[in-house]
DRENDO-1510 file (C-alpha; in Angstrom, 1 decimal, always signed):
<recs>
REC; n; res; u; v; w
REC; 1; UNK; +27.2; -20.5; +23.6 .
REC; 2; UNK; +26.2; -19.2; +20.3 .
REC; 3; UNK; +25.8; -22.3; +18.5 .
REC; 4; UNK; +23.5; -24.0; +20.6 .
REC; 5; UNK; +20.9; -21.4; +20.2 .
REC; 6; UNK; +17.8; -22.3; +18.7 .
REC; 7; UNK; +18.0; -21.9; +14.7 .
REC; 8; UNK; +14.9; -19.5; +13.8 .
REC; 9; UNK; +12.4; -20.8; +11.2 .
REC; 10; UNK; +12.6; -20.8; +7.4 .
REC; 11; UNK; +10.2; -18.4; +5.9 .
REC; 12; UNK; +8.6; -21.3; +3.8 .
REC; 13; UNK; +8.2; -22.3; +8.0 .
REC; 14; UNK; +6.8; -19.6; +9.2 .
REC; 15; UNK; +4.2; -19.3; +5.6 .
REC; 16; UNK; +2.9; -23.2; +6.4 .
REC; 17; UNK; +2.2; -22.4; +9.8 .
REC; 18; UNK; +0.3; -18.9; +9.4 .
REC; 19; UNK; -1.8; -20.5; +6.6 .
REC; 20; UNK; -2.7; -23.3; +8.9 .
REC; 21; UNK; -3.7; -20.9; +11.6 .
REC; 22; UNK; -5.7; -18.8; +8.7 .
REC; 23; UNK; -7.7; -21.7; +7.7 .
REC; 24; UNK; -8.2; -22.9; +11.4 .
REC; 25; UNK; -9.5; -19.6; +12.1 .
REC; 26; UNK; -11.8; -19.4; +8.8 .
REC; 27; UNK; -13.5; -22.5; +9.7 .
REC; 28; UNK; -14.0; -21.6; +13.5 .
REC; 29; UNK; -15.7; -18.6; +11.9 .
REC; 30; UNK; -18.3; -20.9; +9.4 .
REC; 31; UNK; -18.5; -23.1; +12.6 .
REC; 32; UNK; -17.0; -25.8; +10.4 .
REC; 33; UNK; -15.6; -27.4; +14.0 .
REC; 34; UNK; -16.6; -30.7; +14.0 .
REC; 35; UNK; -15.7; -31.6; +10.1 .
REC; 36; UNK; -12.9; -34.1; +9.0 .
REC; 37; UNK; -10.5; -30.8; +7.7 .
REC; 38; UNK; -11.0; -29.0; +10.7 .
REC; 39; UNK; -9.2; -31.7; +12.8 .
REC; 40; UNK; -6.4; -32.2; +10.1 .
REC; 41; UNK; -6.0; -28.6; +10.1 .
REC; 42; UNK; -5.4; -28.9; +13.8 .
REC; 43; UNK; -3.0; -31.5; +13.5 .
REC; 44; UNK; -0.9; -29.8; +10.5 .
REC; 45; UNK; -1.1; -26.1; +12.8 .
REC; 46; UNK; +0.7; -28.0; +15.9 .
REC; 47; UNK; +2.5; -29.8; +13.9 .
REC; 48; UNK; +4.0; -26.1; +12.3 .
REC; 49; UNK; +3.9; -24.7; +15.6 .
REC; 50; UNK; +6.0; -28.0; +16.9 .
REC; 51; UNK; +8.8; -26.8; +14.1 .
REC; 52; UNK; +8.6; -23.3; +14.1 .
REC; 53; UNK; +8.3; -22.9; +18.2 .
REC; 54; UNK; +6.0; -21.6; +20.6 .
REC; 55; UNK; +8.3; -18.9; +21.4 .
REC; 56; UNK; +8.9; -17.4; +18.0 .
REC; 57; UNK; +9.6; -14.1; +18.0 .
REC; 58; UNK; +9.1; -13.3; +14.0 .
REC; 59; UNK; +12.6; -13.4; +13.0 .
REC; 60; UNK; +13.1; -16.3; +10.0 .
REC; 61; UNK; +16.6; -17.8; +9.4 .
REC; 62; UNK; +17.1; -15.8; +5.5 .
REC; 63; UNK; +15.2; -12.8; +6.3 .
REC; 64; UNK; +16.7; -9.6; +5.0 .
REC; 65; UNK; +18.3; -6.7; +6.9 .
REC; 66; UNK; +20.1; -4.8; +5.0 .
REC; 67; UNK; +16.8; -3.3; +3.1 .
REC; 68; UNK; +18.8; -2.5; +0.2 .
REC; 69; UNK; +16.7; -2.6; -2.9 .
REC; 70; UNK; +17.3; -5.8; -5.4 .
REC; 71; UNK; +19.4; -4.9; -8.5 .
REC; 72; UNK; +17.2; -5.0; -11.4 .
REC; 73; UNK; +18.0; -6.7; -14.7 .
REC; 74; UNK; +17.9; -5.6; -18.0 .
REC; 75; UNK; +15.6; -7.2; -20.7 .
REC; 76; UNK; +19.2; -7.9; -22.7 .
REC; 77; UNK; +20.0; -10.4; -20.1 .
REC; 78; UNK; +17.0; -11.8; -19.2 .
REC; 79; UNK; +17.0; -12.9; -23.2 .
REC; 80; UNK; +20.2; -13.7; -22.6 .
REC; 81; UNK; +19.5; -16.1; -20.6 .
REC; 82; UNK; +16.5; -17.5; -21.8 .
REC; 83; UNK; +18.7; -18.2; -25.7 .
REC; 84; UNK; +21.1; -19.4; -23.5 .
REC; 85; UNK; +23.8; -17.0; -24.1 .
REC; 86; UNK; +26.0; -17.6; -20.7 .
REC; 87; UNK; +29.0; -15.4; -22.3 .
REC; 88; UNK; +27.0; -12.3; -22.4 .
REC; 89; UNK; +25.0; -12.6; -18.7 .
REC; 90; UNK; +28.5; -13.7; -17.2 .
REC; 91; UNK; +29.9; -10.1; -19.2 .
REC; 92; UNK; +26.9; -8.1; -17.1 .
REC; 93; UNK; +27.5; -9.9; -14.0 .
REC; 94; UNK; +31.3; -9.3; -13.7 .
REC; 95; UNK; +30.7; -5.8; -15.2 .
REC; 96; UNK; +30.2; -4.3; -11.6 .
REC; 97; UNK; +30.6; -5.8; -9.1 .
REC; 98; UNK; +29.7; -3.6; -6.4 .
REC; 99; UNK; +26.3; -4.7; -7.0 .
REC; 100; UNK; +24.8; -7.9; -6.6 .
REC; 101; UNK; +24.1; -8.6; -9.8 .
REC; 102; UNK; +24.1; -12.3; -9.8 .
REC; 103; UNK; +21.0; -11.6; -7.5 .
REC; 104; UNK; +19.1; -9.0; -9.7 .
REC; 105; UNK; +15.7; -9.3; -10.6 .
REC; 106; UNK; +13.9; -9.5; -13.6 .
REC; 107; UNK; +10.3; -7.1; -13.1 .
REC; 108; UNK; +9.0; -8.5; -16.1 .
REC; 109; UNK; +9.4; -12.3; -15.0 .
REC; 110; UNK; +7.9; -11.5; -11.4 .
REC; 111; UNK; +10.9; -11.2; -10.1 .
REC; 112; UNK; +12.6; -13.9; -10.8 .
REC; 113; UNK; +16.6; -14.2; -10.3 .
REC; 114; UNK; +18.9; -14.5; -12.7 .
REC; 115; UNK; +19.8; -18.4; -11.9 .
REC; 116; UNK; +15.7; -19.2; -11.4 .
REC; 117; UNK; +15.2; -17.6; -14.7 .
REC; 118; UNK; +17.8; -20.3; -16.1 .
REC; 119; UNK; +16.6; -23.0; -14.1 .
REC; 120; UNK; +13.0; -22.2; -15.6 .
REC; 121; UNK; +14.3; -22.1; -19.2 .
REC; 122; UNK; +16.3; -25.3; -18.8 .
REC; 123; UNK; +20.0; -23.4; -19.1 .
REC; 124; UNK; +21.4; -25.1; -16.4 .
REC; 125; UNK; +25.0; -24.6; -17.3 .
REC; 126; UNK; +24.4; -21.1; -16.5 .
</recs>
């Protein structure tokens, strides 16, 4: 059955263990074998490997496939949200919703979402 299928790898996963092969790798390259951080960065790459599988095949558990482009927010909201205004970002967000807009993007705060943006302002009762 379905659900007892192995549950793919976060992408925060899959990052941990491609660093840990990356650095293996670097220090295999400066011959850096026999030093104390090459054998803990063996330990934490099989470790990653351990949770992410040997038989990964590059798939991770929120990956997107739909490919549609992120909705992008206006600098209204994002200051919006960073006075704390919740009445006028909840106005944009029910304003359309065929688009995600509770999801949208701000390109000038590297895209950050509309909730992260709170979160980093300290507006949590948005």
């Amino acid at each position: 059955p379905i659900c007892r299928a192995r549950i793919p790898p976060s992408k925060e996963m899959v990052a941990t263990l491609l660093q840990w092969r990356a650095e293996k790798e670097r220090m295999e390259v400066n011959n850096e074998t026999y030093s104390k951080s090459y054998r803990r960065a063996c330990e934490f790459l099989k470790d990653a490997e351990e949770k992410v599988g040997k038989d990964w095949d590059g798939e991770t558990v929120l990956q997107d496939r739909n490919n549609k482009q992120a909705v992008a927010m206006p600098d209204y909201v994002m200051m919006a949200i960073k006075k704390g205004d919740i009445k006028s970002v909840l106005r944009w967000i029910n304003a359309d919703r065929t688009e995600d807009r509770a999801s949208a993007v701000s390109a000038e705060m590297m895209g950050l979402t509309a909730l992260m943006l709170a979160n980093l302002e300290s507006n949590l009762t948005l």
